[in-house]
N, C-alpha and C positions, 0 to 999 in steps of 0.2 A: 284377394281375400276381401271380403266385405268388411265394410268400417267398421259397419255395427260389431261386427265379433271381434274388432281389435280394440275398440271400446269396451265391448265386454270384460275382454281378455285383461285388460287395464283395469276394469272395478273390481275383478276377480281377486287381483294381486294386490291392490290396496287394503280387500279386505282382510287379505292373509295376513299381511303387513302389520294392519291394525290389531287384529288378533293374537298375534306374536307379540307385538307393542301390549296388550291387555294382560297377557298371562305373566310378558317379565317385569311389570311394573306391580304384580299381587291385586291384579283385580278382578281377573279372572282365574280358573285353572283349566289346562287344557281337558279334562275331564268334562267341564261345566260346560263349556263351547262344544266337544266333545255332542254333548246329550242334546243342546238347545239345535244343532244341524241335523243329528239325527231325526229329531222331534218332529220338524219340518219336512225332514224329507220322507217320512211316516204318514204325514198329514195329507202332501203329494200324491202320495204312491195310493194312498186309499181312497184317493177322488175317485168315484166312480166316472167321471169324462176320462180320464185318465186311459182308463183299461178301454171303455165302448169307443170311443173316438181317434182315439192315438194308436200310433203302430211302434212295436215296441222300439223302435229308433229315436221318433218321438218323445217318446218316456224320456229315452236315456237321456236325449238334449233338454228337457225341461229339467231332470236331476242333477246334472252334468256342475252344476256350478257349486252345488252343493255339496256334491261330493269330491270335488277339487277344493273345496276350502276346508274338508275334512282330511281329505289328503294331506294339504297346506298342517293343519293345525297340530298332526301328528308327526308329521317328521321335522317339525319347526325347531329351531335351537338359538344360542342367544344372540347371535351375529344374521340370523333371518331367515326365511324359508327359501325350498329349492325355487327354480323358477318354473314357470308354465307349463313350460315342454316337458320335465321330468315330472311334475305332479299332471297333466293329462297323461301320461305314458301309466303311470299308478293307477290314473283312473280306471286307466281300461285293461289293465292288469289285474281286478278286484274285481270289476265287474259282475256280479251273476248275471243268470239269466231271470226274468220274470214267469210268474206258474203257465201263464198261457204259451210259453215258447219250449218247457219239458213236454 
């Protein structure tokens, strides 16, 4: 495996981490974190380099962390989130597909 993705794979969990850390200390809620990942991965999805350049596999690896830390954020509880492997198994258990791929 390449560093870089275990690197990745390690910022990914930290941030879940810290998110779980934000909602059970009252400074977030998971609702709020919740909307601010969607927000973003809204903002993603509507680039148009996005749809003309990328193939939809692409896409999914540019949303992928995103939507792993939304994964993370949702099934989070007060002892911490699942780990990598079972929130990328969610990811791609949720997964749609994009309009150009019906």
């Amino acid at each position: 495996m390449n560093v870089a993705n275990l690197q990745l794979e390690g910022m990914m969990m930290a941030l879940a981490a810290l998110n779980n850390l934000l909602v059970h200390k009252g400074v977030l809620s998971i609702d709020e974190i919740d909307r601010a990942l969607r927000t973003v991965e809204a903002d993603i999805t509507g680039d148009e380099r996005l749809y003309e350049d990328m193939t939809p596999a692409n896409r999914d690896a540019v949303c992928f962390p995103l939507r792993l830390l939304m994964m993370a954020n949702q099934a989070q509880s007060e002892t911490g989130v699942p780990g990598f492997s079972e929130l990328a198994k969610m990811v791609g258990r949720t997964k749609g597909s994009y309009n150009d791929q019906m």
